[in-house]
N, C-alpha and C positions, 0 to 999 in steps of 0.2 A: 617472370619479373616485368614484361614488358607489358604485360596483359594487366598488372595491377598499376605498373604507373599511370599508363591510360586513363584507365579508371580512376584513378585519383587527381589527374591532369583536370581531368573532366569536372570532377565533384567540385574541384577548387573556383569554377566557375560554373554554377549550376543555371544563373539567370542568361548568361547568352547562350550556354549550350543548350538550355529548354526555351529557346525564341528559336535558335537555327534548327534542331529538330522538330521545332511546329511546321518552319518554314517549308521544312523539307516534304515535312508529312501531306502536309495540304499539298502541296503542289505533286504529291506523288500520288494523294486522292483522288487528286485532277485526272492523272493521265491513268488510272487502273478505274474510276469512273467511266470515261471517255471513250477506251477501248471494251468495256464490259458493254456499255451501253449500244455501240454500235455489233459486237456479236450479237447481243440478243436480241434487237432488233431486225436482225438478219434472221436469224433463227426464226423469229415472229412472222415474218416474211414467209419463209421457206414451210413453216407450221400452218399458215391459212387454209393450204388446199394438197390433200395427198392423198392418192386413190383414182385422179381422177387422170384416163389418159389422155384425152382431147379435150378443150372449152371450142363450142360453135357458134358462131355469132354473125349476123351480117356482115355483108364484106367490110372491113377496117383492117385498121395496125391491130399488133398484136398484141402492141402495151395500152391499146386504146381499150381492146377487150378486155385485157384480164382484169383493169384496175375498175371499169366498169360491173363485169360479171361475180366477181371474187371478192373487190374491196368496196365495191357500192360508190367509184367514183367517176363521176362524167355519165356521159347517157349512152347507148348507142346511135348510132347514123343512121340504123334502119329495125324493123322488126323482122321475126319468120315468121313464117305461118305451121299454122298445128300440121298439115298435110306434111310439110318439109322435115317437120320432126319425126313423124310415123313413120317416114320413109326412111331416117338417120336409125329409128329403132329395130325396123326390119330386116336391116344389114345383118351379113351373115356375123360378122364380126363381133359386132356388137352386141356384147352380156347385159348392159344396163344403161338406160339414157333418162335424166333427169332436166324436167323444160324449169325453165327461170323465165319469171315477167316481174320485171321492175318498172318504175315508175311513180308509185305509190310512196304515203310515209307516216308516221305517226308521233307527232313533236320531237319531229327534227329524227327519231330513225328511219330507216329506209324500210319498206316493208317488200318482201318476196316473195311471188306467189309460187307455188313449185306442187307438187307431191309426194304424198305418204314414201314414196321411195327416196327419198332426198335423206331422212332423217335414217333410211335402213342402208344408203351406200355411203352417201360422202364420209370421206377421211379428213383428217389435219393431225398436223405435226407427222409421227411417225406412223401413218395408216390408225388413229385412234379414232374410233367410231363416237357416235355423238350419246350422249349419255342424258338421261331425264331428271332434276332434282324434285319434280313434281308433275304429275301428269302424265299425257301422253301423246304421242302425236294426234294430228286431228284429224278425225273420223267423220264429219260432217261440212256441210258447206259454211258453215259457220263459226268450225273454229278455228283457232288458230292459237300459234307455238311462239314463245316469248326468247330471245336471248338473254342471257344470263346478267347483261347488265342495263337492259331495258327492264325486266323485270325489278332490279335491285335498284334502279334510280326515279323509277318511277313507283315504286312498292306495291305491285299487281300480283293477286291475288288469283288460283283457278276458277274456275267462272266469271270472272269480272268481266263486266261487258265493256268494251273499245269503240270506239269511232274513228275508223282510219279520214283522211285529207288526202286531196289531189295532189301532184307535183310532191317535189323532192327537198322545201326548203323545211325551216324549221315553225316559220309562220306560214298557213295557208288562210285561204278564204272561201276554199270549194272544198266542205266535209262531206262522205258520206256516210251522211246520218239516218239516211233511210235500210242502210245496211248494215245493219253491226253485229258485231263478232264477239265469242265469249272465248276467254283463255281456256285452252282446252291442257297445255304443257307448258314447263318450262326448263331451257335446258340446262348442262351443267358450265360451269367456265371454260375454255376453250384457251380463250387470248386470241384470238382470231375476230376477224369481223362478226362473225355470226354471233357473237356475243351482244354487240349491237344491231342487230336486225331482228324483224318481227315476219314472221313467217303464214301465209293463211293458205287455202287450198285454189289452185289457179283457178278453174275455172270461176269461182266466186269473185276472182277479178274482173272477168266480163260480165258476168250478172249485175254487178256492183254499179259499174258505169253505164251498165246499159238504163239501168231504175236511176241514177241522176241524171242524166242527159233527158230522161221521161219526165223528173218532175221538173227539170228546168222547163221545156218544151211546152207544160203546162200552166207554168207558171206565167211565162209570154204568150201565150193563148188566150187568159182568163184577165190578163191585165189589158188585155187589144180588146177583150171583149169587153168588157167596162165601160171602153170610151165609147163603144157605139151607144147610137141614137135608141131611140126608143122606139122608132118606125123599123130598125133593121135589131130589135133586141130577140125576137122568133129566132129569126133567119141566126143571127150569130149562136143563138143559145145551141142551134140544132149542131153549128158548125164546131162549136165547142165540145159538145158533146160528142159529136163522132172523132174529133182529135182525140178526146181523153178514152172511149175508148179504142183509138190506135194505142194512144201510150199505156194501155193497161193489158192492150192484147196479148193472148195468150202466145203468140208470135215474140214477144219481147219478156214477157217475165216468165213466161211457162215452156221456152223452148224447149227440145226434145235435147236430151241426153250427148249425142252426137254430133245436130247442129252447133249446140254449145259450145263444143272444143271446136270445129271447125271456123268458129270465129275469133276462137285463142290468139293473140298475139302474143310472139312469144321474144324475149331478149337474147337466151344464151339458153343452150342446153351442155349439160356435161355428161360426156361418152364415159361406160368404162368398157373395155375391148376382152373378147376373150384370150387374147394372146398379145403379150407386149411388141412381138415380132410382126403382127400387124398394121400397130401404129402409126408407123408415116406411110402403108400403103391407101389406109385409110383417110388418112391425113392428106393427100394427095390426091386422093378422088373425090373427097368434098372440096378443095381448092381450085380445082382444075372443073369444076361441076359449071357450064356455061348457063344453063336454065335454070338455076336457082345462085346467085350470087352470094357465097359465105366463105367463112375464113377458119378455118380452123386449127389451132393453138396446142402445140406443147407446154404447158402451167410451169414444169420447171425451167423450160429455156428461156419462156416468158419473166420470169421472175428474175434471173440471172440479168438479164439486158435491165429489167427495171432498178437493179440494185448498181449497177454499172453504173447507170445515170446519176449516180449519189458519190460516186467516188469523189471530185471534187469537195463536197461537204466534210467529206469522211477525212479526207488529208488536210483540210483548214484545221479541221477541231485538233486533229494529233499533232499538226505544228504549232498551235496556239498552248497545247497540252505541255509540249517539249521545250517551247519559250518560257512558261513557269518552270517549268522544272531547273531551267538555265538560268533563271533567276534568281531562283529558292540557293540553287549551288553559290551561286557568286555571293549573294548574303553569306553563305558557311567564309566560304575564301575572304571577305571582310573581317570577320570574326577573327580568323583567324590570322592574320596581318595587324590586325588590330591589340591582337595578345602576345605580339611578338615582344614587344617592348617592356612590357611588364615581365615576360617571365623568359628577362635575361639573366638576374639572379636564379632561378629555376634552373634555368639552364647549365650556370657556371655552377651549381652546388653537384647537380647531373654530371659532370665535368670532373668534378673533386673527387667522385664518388667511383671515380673509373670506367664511366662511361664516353666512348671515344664518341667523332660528328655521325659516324653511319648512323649509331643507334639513335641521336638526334633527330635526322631523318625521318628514321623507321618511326620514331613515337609519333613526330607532327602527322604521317600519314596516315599512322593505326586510329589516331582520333580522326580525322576528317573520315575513315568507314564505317568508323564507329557510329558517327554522325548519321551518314549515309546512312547505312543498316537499321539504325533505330528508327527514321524517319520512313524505310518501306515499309518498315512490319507496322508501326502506326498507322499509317497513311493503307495497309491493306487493313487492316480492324476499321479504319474509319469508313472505309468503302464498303463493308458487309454491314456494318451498322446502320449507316445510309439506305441500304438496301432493305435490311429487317426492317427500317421504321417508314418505309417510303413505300413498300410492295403494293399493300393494299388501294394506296393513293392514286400511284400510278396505274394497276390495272384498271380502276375504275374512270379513271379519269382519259388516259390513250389507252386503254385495252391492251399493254404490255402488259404479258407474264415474265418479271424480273427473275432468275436465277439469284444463290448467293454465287457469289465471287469463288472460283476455287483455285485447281490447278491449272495453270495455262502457260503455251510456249509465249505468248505476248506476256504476262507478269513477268515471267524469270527473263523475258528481253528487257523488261523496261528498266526493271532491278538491276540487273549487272549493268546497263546504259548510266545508272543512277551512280552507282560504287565505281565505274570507271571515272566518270567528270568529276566525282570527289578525289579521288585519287591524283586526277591530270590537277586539276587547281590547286589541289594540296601540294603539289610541287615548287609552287613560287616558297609558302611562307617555309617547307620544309627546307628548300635551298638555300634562304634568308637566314633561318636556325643554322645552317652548318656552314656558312662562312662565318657569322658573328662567334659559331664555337671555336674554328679555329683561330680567327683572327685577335680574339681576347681572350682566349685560351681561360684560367680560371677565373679571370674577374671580373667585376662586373660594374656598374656604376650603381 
């Protein structure tokens, strides 16, 4: 009986009770938004690099490195050299060591020089290996392997020839266009950085720059030699000539195999260890290494301190979340203060009918959960809605992979947080109702 007056209480007033369950709803999208967005964020976080037991890099912080080596932000402080890394692969410990050189980019992505072993070790998310939706990795100096959403926003095709640019920003002015690269792969989505980076074969990064620095070289050569006279045009022509062949010698674009890497500069390498139980002994002997100055990094404890630093962001949003929600409430509590006065003949008929104050009570409160209730399970539909029609948006746009919304100990906290303050506010007009019942007992005006 109490469960159909409700329900009819309700009906009786269908426009404010669908204004305060909108109210509710939205503000409960807010906060199951809010909290969804910052786990999977986290998750994205934690998903970028797994697999890997140490990041090596120049001496720095450790959040300097990772977010440099891993998310392609900031630069490092200093380079390795190829020698330094030979020596990190030769450890007994060590199963697999992959070099990373950054610096490069290709409108506005980052580009990463690495090798063929990069695409057969690195992990993300739960140890999931990297997957090809086209091609393959690359097998010559020349090609080079696309992220899933450098391929998709720039609509590049396998073999399409590239032109990578100097520096890191999204305009350059120093292309190299004397060296370019055909898409050899592209890989599958991720949600990780690697989605947005362009991948080619290291050494081709030092070939690369060594032939623009040559044609630059020549290009200031031939422009000095212009302005000479005409009494020293021999004499420059011969000096021009023997520059140009320096810049074309077989010393700079034809070096041997070995020299080649040896003049590798390298940003970060990532270790994987044959044994986990080695890890910070290893860890400890690259940091403690006085003749080669480097720092090398645990990726999850790194990532833990970098997610730390976000905490204050993380508790703005969820007080800002809980302020609507406290608002959305006090709207229900108007409403319902507001309905007191009309339905004090309600009341008194309620009254006639043998219904004592408690039960008065009990009804104003079963509506205010009612309220409540209807406005979570909206407010969760709206949130997965949100989500189905936004997924694609967002991965493409911040390289989130969005989950739908499911079971979570944060929903069924925020839910009973929600059915409690309906409940505590629903007390004023519930108490209002049961002294006007007793106090005017059947009548009403």
């Amino acid at each position: 009986m109490l469960a159909k007056l409700t329900l009819a209480s309700l009906k009786a007033r269908k426009l404010m009770v669908g204004l305060t369950v909108f109210s509710i709803a939205v503000s409960m999208f807010v906060l199951f938004s809010v909290e969804h967005l910052r786990t999977e964020v986290r998750a994205n976080f934690e998903r970028a690099v797994s697999g890997v037991d140490l990041i090596v890099g120049a001496r720095t912080s450790q959040l300097n490195l990772l977010l440099y080596s891993v998310f392609h932000i900031g630069s490092p402080s200093s380079n390795i050299t190829w020698h330094e890394y030979q020596k990190l692969a030769d450890m007994k410990q060590v199963k697999w060591a992959i070099p990373i050189s950054l610096g490069d980019s290709h409108q506005g992505f980052p580009v990463v020089g690495t090798t063929p072993a990069y695409f057969l070790h690195y992990r993300y998310a739960d140890k999931q290996a990297l997957r090809f939706v086209a091609g393959e990795a690359f097998d010559n100096p020349k090609g080079m392997v696309l992220g899933a959403k450098v391929a998709q926003q720039l609509m590049y095709q396998p073999e399409q020839a590239v032109v990578l640019a100097h520096g890191t920003g999204k305009v350059s002015f120093t292309k190299h266009s004397q060296f370019p690269f055909a898409v050899q792969g592209i890989l599958d989505v991720t949600g990780t950085p690697i989605d947005q980076s362009v991948f080619v074969p290291i050494e081709s990064i030092d070939v690369m720059h060594k032939q623009g620095f040559s044609n630059f070289k020549r290009q200031i050569i031939n422009k000095h030699a212009s302005k000479k006279s005409n009494a020293t045009t021999q004499t420059a022509g011969k000096a021009d000539g023997h520059a140009e062949d320096n810049a074309h010698s077989p010393h700079d674009e034809h070096a041997s195999h070995q020299d080649a890497h040896n003049n590798i500069q390298l940003s970060a390498i990532y270790l994987g260890l044959t044994s986990k139980i080695s890890t910070l002994q290893v860890q400890r002997s690259i940091n403690t290494d006085r003749q080669a100055p480097m720092s090398a990094i645990l990726p999850g404890v790194a990532l833990a301190e970098l997610w730390n630093l976000m905490k204050g962001i993380e508790s703005s949003l969820s007080l800002v979340s809980s302020l609507i929600l406290l608002a959305a409430m006090l709207g229900m509590l108007t409403m319902l203060l507001a309905s007191m006065h009309e339905r004090q003949r309600e009341i008194a008929v309620l009254r006639a009918l043998g219904a004592n104050a408690f039960l008065i009570v009990l009804l104003i409160e079963c509506e205010a959960l009612c309220l409540a209730l209807t406005g979570c399970i909206l407010g969760y539909l709206m949130t997965n809605g949100a989500i189905w029609l936004l997924t694609d948006f967002v991965q493409t746009k911040f390289g989130l992979l969005i989950s739908p919304l499911g079971y979570s100990d944060a929903l069924i906290h925020y839910t009973i947080l929600a059915l409690g303050l309906a409940g505590l506010l629903a007390l004023g007009p519930a108490l209002s109702a049961y002294r006007g019942a007793l106090n005017r007992g059947l009548t009403a005006p």
